[in-house]
N, C-alpha and C positions, 0 to 999 in steps of 0.2 A: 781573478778572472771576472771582467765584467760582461753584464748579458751580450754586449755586442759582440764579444768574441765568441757564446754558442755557435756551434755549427746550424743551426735549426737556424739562427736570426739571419748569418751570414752567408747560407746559402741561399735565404728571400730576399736580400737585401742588400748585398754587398759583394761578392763573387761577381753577379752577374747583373750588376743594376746598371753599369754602362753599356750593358751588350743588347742582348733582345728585349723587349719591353722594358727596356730601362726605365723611362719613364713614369709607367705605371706604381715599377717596384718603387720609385722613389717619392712618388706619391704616397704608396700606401707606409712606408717607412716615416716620411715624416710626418704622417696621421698619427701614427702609435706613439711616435716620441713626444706628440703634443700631447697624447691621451695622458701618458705616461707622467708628465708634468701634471696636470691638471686633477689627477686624481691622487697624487702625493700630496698635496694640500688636504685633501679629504681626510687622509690616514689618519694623520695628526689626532684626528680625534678621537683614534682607537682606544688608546691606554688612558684616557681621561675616562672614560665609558664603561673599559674592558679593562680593568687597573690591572688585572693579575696573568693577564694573558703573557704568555712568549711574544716574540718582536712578529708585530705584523704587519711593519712601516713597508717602504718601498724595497729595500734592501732583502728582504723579503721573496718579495716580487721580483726582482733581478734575481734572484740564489734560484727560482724556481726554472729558467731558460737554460741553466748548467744542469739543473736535475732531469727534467724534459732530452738533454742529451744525455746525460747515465743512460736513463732508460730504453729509448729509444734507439740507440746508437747509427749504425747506419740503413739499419733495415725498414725503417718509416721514412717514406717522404712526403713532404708538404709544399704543395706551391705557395707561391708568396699571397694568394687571397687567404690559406688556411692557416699562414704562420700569424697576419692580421689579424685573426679571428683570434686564434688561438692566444696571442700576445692581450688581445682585448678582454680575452676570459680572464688570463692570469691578472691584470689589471684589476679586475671589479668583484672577483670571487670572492674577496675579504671585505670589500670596501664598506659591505652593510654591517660589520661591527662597530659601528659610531649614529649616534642619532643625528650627524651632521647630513646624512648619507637622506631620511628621511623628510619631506614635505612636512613642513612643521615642526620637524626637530621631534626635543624631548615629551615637551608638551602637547604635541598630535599622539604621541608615541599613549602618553598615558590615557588619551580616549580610547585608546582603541580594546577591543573584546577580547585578545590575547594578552594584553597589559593586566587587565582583569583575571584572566587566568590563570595568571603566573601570578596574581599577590594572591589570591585566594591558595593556591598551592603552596606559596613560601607557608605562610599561616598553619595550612594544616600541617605539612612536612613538620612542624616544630613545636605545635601543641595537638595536635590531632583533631581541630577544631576548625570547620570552615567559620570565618568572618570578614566583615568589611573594615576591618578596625586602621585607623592613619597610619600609614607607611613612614619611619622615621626616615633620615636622608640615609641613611647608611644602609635599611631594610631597601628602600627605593632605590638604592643605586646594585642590589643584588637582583632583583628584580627586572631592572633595566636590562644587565649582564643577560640574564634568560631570555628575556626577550630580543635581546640581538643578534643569540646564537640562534635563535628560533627561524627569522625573519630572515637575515643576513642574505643566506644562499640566494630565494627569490628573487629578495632585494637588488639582487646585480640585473635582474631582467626589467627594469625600472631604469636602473642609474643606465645603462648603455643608452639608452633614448631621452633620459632627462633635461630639463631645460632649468637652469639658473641664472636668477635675473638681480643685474644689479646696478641701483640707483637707472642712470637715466644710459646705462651702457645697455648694446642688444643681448640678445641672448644669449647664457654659455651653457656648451653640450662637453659632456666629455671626447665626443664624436664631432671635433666641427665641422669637417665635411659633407655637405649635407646626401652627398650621392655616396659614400661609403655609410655613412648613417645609414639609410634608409634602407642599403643592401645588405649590409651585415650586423648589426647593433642587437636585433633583437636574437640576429642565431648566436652570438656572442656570447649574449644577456640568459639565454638557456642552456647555455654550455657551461656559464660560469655557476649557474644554480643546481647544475647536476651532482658537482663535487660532494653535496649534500644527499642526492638520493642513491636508491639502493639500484642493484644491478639491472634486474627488470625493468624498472622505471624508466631507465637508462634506456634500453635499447626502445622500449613502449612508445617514448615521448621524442626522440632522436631520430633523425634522418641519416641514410650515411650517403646520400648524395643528394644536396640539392645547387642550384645553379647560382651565379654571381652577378656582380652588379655588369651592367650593360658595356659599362666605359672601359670593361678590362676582359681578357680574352675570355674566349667562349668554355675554355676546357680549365679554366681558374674553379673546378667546384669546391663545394664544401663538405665536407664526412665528419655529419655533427658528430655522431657516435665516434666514430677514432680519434677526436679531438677531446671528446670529453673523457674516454682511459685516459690520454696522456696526461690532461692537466691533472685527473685524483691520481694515480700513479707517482705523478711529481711532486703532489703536494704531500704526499703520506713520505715520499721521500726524503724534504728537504727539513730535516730534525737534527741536525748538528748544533755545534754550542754556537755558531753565529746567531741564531736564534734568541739565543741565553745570555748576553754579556754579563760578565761576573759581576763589574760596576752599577751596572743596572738591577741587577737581583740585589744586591745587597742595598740600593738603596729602595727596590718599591717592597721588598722582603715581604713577597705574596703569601698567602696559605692557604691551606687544602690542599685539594687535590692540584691547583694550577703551583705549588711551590713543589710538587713530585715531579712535574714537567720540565720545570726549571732547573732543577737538581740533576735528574736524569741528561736534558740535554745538554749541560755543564758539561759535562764527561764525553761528549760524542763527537767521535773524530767525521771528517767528512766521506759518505759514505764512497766506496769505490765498485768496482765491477768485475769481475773476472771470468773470463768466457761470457758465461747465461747466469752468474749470480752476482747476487749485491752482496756487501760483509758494509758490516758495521764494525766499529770498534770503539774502545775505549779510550781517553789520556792519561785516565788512570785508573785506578782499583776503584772497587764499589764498596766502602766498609761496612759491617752488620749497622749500623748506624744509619747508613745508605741504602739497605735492602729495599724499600718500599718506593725507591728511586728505579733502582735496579731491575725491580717488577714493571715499572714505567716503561722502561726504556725496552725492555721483552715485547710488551705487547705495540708498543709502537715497530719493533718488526716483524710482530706478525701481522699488525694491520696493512705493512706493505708487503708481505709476502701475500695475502689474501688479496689486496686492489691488484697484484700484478699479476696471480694465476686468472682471475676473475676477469681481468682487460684481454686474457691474451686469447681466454675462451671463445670475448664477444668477437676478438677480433676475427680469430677463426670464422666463425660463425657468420661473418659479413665479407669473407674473402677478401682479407686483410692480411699484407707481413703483421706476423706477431712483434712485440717487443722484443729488444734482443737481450732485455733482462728477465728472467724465468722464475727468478723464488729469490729468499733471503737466503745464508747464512745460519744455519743453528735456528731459523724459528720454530723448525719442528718441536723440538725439547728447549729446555730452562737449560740444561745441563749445554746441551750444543751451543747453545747462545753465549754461554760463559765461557769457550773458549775466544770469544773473540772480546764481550765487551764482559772484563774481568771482577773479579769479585775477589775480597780479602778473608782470610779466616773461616767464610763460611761457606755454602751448597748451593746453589737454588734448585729446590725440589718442590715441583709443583702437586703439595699436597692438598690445592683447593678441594670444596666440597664435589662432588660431583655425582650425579645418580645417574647409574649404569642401568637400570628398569623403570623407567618414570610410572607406568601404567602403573608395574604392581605398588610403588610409591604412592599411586594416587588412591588406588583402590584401598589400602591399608591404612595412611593415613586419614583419608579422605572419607572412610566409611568407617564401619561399626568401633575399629580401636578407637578412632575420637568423639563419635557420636553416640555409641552403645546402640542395643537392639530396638530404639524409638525409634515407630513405623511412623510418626509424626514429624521426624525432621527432615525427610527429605518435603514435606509437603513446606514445613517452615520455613527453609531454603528458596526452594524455587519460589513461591509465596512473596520473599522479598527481592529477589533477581526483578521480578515480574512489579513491584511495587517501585523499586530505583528507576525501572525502564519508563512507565509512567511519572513518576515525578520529574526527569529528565524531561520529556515533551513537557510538561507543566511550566519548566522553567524557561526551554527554550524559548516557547510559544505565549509563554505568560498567560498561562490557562489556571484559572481557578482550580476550585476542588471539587465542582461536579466536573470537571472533565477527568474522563481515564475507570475502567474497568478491568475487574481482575473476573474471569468466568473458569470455574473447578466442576469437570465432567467426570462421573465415574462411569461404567460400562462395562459390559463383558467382553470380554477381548473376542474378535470372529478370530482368531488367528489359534486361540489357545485355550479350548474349555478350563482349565486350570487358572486358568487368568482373567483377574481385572484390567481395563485398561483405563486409566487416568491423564487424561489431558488439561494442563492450566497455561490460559490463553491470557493475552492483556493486549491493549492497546497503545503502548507508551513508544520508545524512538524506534526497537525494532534495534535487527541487526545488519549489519554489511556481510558479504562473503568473507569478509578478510576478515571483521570480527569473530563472527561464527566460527569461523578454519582456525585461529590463530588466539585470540582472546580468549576464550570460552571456554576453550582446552588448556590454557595454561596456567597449569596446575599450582597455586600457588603465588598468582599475580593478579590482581583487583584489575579490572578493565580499569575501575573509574578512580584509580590509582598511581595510570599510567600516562604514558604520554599522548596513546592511542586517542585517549576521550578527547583531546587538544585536535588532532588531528579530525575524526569521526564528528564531532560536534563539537565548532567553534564557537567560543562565548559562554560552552555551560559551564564553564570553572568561575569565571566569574559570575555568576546569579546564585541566589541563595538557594540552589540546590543543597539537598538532604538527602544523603545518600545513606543506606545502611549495611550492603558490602563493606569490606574493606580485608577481606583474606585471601578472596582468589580460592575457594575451595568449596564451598559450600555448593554449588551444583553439582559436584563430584559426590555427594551423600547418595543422590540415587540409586548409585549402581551396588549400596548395601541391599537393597534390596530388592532390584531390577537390573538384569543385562542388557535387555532390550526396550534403548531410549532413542528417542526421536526429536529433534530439535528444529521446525521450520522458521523461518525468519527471512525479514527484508525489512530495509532501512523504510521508516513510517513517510520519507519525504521520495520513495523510489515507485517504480513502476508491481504491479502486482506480477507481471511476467518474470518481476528481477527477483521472487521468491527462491529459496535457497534451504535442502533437507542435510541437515547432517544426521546420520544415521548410524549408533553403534547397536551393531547385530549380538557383540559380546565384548565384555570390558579387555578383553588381554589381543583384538582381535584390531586392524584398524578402521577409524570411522568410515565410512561413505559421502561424499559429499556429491550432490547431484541438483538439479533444478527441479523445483515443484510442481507438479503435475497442475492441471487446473481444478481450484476448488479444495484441492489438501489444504492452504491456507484458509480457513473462516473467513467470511467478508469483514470488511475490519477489526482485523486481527492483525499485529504487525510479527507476534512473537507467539507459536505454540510450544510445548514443549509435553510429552506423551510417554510413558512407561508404563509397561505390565508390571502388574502385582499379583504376585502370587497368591491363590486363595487361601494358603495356608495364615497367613495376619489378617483374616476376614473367618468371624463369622456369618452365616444368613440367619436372620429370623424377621419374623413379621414387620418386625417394626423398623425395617433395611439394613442397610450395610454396615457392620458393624465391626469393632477394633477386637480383636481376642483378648480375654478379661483377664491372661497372664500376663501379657503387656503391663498392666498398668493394676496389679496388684498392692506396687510399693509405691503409688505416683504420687505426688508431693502437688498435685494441685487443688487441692481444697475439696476435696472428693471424688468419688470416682466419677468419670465419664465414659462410657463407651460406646456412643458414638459418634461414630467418624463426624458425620455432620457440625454436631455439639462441638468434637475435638478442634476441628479446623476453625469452627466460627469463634471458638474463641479466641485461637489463634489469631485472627483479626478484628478482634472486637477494639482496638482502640487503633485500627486501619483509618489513617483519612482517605481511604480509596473505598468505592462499590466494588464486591464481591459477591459474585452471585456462585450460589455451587450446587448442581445437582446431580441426584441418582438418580441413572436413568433405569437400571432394574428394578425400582420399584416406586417410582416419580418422586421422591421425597427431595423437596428443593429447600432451600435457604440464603434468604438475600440480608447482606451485612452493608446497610447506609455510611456514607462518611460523615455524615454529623453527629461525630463523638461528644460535644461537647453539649449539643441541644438535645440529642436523646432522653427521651423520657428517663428518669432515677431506674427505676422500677425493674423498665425493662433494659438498659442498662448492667446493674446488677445481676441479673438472671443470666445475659451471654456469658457471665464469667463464671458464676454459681449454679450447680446443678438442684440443690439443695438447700429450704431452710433452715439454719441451725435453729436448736435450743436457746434463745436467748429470752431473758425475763424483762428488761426494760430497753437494749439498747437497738433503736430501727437504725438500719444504714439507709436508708431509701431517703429519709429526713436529713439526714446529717451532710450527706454526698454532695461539694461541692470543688471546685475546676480550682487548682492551685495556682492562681496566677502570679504573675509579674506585676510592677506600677507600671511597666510600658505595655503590659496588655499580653505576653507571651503566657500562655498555658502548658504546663509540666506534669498533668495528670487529671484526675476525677477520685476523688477518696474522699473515706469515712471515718473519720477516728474509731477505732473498734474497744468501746466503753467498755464492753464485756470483758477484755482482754486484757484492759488497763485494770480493770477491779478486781482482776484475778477470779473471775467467775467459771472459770477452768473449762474456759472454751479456747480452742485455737486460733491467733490470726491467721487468716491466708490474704497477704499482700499482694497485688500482680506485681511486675516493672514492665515497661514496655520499651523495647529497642527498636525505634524507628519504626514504630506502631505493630510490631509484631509482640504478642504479650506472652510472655514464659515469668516464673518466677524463680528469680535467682535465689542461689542457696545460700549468697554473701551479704545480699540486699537486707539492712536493716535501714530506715528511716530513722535518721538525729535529729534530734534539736540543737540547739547553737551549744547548750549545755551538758550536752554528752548522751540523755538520755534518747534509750528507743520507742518510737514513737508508733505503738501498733496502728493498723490501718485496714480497710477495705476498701478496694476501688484498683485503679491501676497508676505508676505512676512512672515517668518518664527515666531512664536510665540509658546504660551503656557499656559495654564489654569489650575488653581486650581478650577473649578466650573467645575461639573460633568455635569452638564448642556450645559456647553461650549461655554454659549451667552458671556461672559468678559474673555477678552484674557489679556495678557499683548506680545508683542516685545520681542524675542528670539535675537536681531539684534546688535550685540557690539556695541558700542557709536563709536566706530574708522570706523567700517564699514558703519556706517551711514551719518558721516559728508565727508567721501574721498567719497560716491557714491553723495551723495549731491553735491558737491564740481564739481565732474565730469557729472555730470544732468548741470548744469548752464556753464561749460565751452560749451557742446556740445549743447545747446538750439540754433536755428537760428536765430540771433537778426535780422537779414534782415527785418524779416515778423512783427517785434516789432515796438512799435513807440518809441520816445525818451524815453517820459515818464515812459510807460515799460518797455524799458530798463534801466532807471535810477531806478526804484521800482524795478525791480529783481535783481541788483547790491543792492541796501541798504539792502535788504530782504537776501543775500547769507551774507553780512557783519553782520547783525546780530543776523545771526543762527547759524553759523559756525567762524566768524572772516575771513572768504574768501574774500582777493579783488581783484575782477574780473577784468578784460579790457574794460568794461562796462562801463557806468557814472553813477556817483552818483549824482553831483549836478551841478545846475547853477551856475556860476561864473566867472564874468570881460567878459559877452560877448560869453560865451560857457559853454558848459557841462563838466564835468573832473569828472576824475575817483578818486577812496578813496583815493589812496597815493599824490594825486595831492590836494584835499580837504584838507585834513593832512595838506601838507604842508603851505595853504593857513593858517590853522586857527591857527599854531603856529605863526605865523606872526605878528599874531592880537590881540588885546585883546576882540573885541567885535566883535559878530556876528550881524548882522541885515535879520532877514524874512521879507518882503512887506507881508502888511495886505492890507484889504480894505472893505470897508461898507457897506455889501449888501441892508439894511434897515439902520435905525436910529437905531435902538438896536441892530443888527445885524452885530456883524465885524468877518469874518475869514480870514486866512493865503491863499496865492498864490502859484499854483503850476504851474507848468513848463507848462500846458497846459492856467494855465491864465491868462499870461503874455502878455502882449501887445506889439506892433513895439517899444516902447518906448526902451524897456529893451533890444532889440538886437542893436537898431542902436545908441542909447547916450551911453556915458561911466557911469558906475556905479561906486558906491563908491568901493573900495575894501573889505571892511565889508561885502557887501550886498552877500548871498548867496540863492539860490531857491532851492525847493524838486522837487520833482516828482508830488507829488499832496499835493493840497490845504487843508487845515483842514473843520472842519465843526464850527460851532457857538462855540466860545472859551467863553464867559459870558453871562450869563442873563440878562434879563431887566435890572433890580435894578442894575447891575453891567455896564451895557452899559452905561445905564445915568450916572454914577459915573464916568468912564474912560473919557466921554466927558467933563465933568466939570472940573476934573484935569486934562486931559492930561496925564495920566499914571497911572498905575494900578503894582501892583508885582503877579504876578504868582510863581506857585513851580513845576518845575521839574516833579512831580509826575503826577501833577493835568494834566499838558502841554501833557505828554504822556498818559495820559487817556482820553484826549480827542482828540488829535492826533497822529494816530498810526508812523503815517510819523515819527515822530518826535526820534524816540524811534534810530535808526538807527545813526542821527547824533548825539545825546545826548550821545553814547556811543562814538564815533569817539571825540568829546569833552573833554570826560573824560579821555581818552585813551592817549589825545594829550595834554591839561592843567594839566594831573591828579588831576583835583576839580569838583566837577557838578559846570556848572555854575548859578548865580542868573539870574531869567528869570522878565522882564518886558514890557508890553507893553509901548508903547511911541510914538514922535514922532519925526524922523531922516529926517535929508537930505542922500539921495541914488544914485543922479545921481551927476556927476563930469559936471556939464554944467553952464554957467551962461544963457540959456536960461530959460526965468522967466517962463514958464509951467512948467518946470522941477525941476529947480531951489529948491524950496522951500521943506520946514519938512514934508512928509509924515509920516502916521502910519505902524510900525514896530513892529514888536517883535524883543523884546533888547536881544541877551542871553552875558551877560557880565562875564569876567571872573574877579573872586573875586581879592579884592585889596592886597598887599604882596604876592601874588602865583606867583614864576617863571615860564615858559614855561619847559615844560617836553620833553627832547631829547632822 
């Protein structure tokens, strides 16, 4: 059946185009049939563009005037201006899947700010990482594919009025007529773009009467709205295997989700109609193999059971015949749908996930089970909701980093003697009604994750926006600890009248949404958001408001703090945003600057630290320098924490900070390129997959860790060190990085020397010797630099004989003690040696480095002093590390 034989074409067109207005009908007939040509050349470039798509050529487009009859049947009439119209919609409703379609093509396509969007979202979608990084052709042609499903729909309200020009020919319209152009083209052009929007939109944006071109009767109107059900109606309908050719699948042999499409409509007979219903059917089984085909082909009829209850409501609604199609077939159930379009062997049982109480889902997961009883993270939360919002206007607007404030009000609630009430205000993009109602609440979807932020603000995907969302939950913490939240908002580029309060009175209860009174909004303010707190997580004393000190009995942040003020500011202390926060019960304010990075050391350290430790030489305030990049990016502000490296049996407390908000993770160790941990004070740039945000991981390049390392150990003041330490922080830089310092590493011939001086000692040699010595009878360990006696400085030592920094601890056991003393020698291995002395690990690599062999290790026992004085003279116990037999020295 070709389109000319619908009844829809043939009663505009053909029944009656010799009779009354004949002429007109056959005007506008062979208008369509030019368009009809004119825009089949366009197609062409669909599957070049859209490689994996189903058929979306013209054949298409004709299958769609048979399905517009399914639907319809005899109960919708159209005069021949609305069958035009309507003919010109189904025309141009696909045509913008081809960049042929677009003024410039592919390369206008890539300037533009949704181009941007869409590579900044492949990118992340795939490493979780926004960048600008080159699109290979295969990434850019996936990209393109987003971008034309994006555009497409609009797209057709362009091409009905487009002008293409070529060489020295006049202009060509898909519309040549210039007086049905001008009347109908662009109602067309919106008709053909609705197919895309949602029901509302529809009826919001759609006229269901407006009038015609002049040259044709006066009662020719248009009912954009009833024209635009039928065309999505027909389109959702027309999913048969004409779609699909087997030939064609098998040679573009698509995947994803567009090869579930093709698979599924392989199978799909052509839909039919019976009284008020559509039935789909099968050609054949659906094998377990096929299930996820089969899944396809279900929800494509319930997408046309939805577009058909949905058209018939609006139709109603505008005193319209309904469709005389009414539902699908089996969409209600999996199970119904399988008697028609069949399955082999197996069931379909729709066990997706689904939650039957979202609230209390929200409340439970969203509160204390994931966050525990910290009265701090709901402030954390909204803290960075309020931080994204600002950097978003930063990007849009390309504002610096004085632009954007975050302002933290605490209060006594008038509403509830029992109650604080806490309001954190910002100035960043603000929200929409639709986001507020709709984003905001969904529980488990990142606004700035969605497609929503595309829509809501165009171009922020593309700009090096830094967002630190990304669960879609973390607003929901509040209500662990308040039922009563207040959320005003309006978009920062809207009217202040267009503010907008959502109000949850109780978390199981639903919100309120209403318009803002005047002045509930703060004057530049685009976003508040307000909850009571219970007095019961507040103490009062003199000194204001403060955290209850069982809170934070066990807190893991480097001391106690309690208070709120303290709490919060540290919470942004590595914020490139101003934060201002005050108590207004007892004026105590506090403002947090965003120049992290120029901040005094001093006072720096102090937002993070409540406390100065005990420490004997090592100042961080000196040492605190910005972890940079060669291109200039900074990943932190830290102190190598000397104390903690020398084992001076103080604690590090590290910060991380996730998109400047600073917690310290419980996973977060700092490496060098070599494995080891690199203690620290300061805060330093990280990242989390756990919504929770207690396990971080190091945002910090391996290059930027080992050159700030590197530079921590040149600038340390050895003055204040003794040997020893300074020989342990020289082994310690050598085997975290391969750094060798100006420092010493070891004893030898009479003094300390530095690694390239050791180096060169022990290619020299083939055998090392450590001094041992016998604490007990069972008990032997190694000598370090601090246990050496006048002997070792003032007699000459053997050249062999080398010392560490420190001593080992007990190297064998009993049974093993008594052993060594009976023979006089024992073999150790390398591994065992450095697991029971850490010392050791340092020269073992300088060893290996310089013989390239581990060496075999044995106790024993050696002569070490070059003297014939008989106390010296004779074989002490040593540790032997001998380099294997036939191994040359490594140059």
């Amino acid at each position: 059946m070709g389109f000319r034989d619908s009844n829809i074409w043939k009663a505009a067109f053909t029944n009656e185009s010799s009779g009354t207005w004949g002429a007109e009908r056959t005007r506008l007939m062979t208008e369509l049939l030019g368009a009809r040509e004119r825009v089949e050349g366009l197609l062409t470039g669909i599957p070049q563009d859209c490689r994996d798509l189903t058929i979306h050529d013209v054949t298409h487009l004709d299958a769609l005037w048979e399905a517009a009859d399914l639907i319809c049947g005899e109960r919708i009439l159209l005069n021949p201006a609305e069958t035009f119209v309507l003919g010109l919609a189904i025309l141009t409703h696909d045509a913008g899947l081809t960049s042929l379609a677009y003024e410039g093509g592919k390369a206008a396509l890539k300037k533009t700010q949704i181009w941007q969007d869409f590579a900044a979202q492949y990118f992340y979608s795939r490493s979780g990482v926004d960048t600008s990084e080159q699109l290979t052709p295969s990434q850019e042609g996936e990209v393109l594919f987003s971008v034309l499903r994006a555009l497409h729909a609009d797209e057709a309200i362009r091409l009905c009025k487009a002008e293409w020009k070529y060489g020295s020919s006049g202009p060509i319209h898909i519309v040549s007529d210039p007086e049905l152009r001008e009347a109908y083209a662009e109602t067309a052009g919106r008709i053909a773009a609705s197919h895309n929007w949602d029901s509302k939109k529809l009826t919001d944006e759609l006229s269901s009467s407006i009038g015609g071109s002049p040259k044709l009767p006066s009662d020719w109107t248009i009912n954009e709205v009833k024209l635009a059900c039928i065309l999505r109606c027909a389109d959702a309908a027309q999913v048969d295997r004409r779609r699909a050719p087997l030939a064609l699948y098998s040679a573009i042999k698509p995947s994803g989700y567009s090869q579930l499409h093709w698979e599924a409509q392989l199978k799909l007979n052509k839909p039919h109609i019976k009284n008020d219903t559509i039935y789909f059917s099968s050609s054949s089984t659906f094998a377990t193999s096929e299930a996820d085909a089969w899944w396809v082909a279900y929800d494509l009829a319930r997408v046309l059971d939805f577009e058909l209850k949905s058209a018939n409501a609006i139709l109603t609604d505008i005193g319209e015949n309904t469709l005389i199609a009414q539902r699908v077939a089996g969409a209600d159930t999996p199970d119904a749908f399988a008697k028609y379009v069949k399955t082999a062997q197996w069931r379909p049982v729709d066990a997706s996930v689904k939650v039957t109480d979202p609230l209390r889902l929200a409340s439970t997961l969203g509160g204390r089970n994931l966050y525990g009883n910290d009265p701090r993270v709901p402030f954390r939360e909204l803290i960075q909701n309020a931080a994204d919002a600002i950097r978003a206007k930063r990007a849009l607007e390309k504002r610096g980093q004085d632009f954007g404030q975050i302002t933290i009000t605490i209060e006594q609630d008038p509403s509830n003697a029992d109650d604080c009430l806490v309001s954190i205000d910002d100035n960043g993009v603000g929200m929409s009604e639709r986001v507020l109602s709709g984003s905001l609440v969904d529980f488990g979807r990142s606004f700035w994750n969605s497609s929503a932020v595309r829509e809501e603000f165009p171009g922020l995907q593309g700009t090096n926006f830094q967002k630190i969302g990304k669960f879609g939950i973390g607003f929901f913490s509040v209500f662990s600890f308040s039922k009563a939240v207040r959320v005003i908002s309006r978009r920062h580029d809207s009217a202040v009248s267009d503010a907008k309060v959502l109000e949850f009175r109780s978390f199981s209860n639903r919100p309120l949404l209403r318009a803002a009174m005047i002045k509930e909004l703060p004057m530049d303010t685009h976003t508040r958001v307000s909850f009571s707190l219970a007095k019961k997580f507040f103490e009062f004393s003199t000194a204001g408001l403060v955290l209850r000190r069982a809170y934070f009995e066990d807190d893991d942040w480097g001391g106690r703090r309690n208070d709120l003020i303290m709490e919060v500011a540290r919470l942004v202390s590595f914020l490139d945003i101003k934060v201002v926060i005050s108590d207004r019960r007892n004026g105590k304010n506090f403002v947090h600057q965003p120049d992290i990075y120029e901040v005094d050391a001093s006072n720096f350290l102090t937002g993070l630290y409540d406390q100065k430790e005990a420490r004997r030489f090592f100042d961080p305030v000196k040492l605190l320098a910005a972890l940079k990049a060669e291109d200039g990016d900074a990943y932190g502000r830290a102190a190598l924490d000397v104390d903690a490296l020398l084992d001076r049996q103080t604690r590090s407390v590290g910060f991380v900070s996730v998109g400047g908000i600073v917690s310290q993770g419980r996973s977060l160790e700092l490496k060098s390129s070599l494995g080891e941990s690199l203690p620290y004070m300061g805060v330093i740039e990280g990242d989390t997959e756990r919504a929770a945000r207690d396990f971080v991981s190091s945002k910090v390049p391996q290059s930027v860790v080992d050159n700030w390392f590197n530079a921590q150990i040149n600038a340390v003041d050895d003055g204040v060190l003794t040997t020893s330490e300074r020989m342990k922080l020289s082994a310690f830089a050598f085997l975290a990085t391969g750094f060798e310092t100006s420092l010493p590493f070891a004893f030898h011939m009479g003094r300390v020397k530095t690694v390239s001086e050791i180096r060169e000692a022990i290619r020299k040699t083939q055998t090392i010797l450590l001094p041992m010595w016998w604490r007990y009878d069972s008990w032997v360990e190694l000598r370090g630099y601090n246990d050496l006696q006048p002997d070792y400085f003032e007699a000459d030592l053997s050249v062999d004989v080398f010392v560490l920094s420190e001593g080992s601890q007990r190297l064998v056991d009993d049974e093993d003690a008594r052993t060594l003393r009976r023979n006089e020698s024992m073999k150790l291995s390398a591994t065992v040696l450095s697991s029971k002395w850490k010392t050791a690990a340092p020269l073992l690599k300088l060893i290996h480095e310089t013989w390239g062999v581990e060496p075999s290790v044995e106790i024993r026992k050696a002569s070490i002093f070059q003297t014939r004085v008989s106390s010296l003279s004779g074989a002490r116990w040593v540790l032997a590390l001998d380099k294997p037999v036939n191994v040359g020295a490594k140059h």
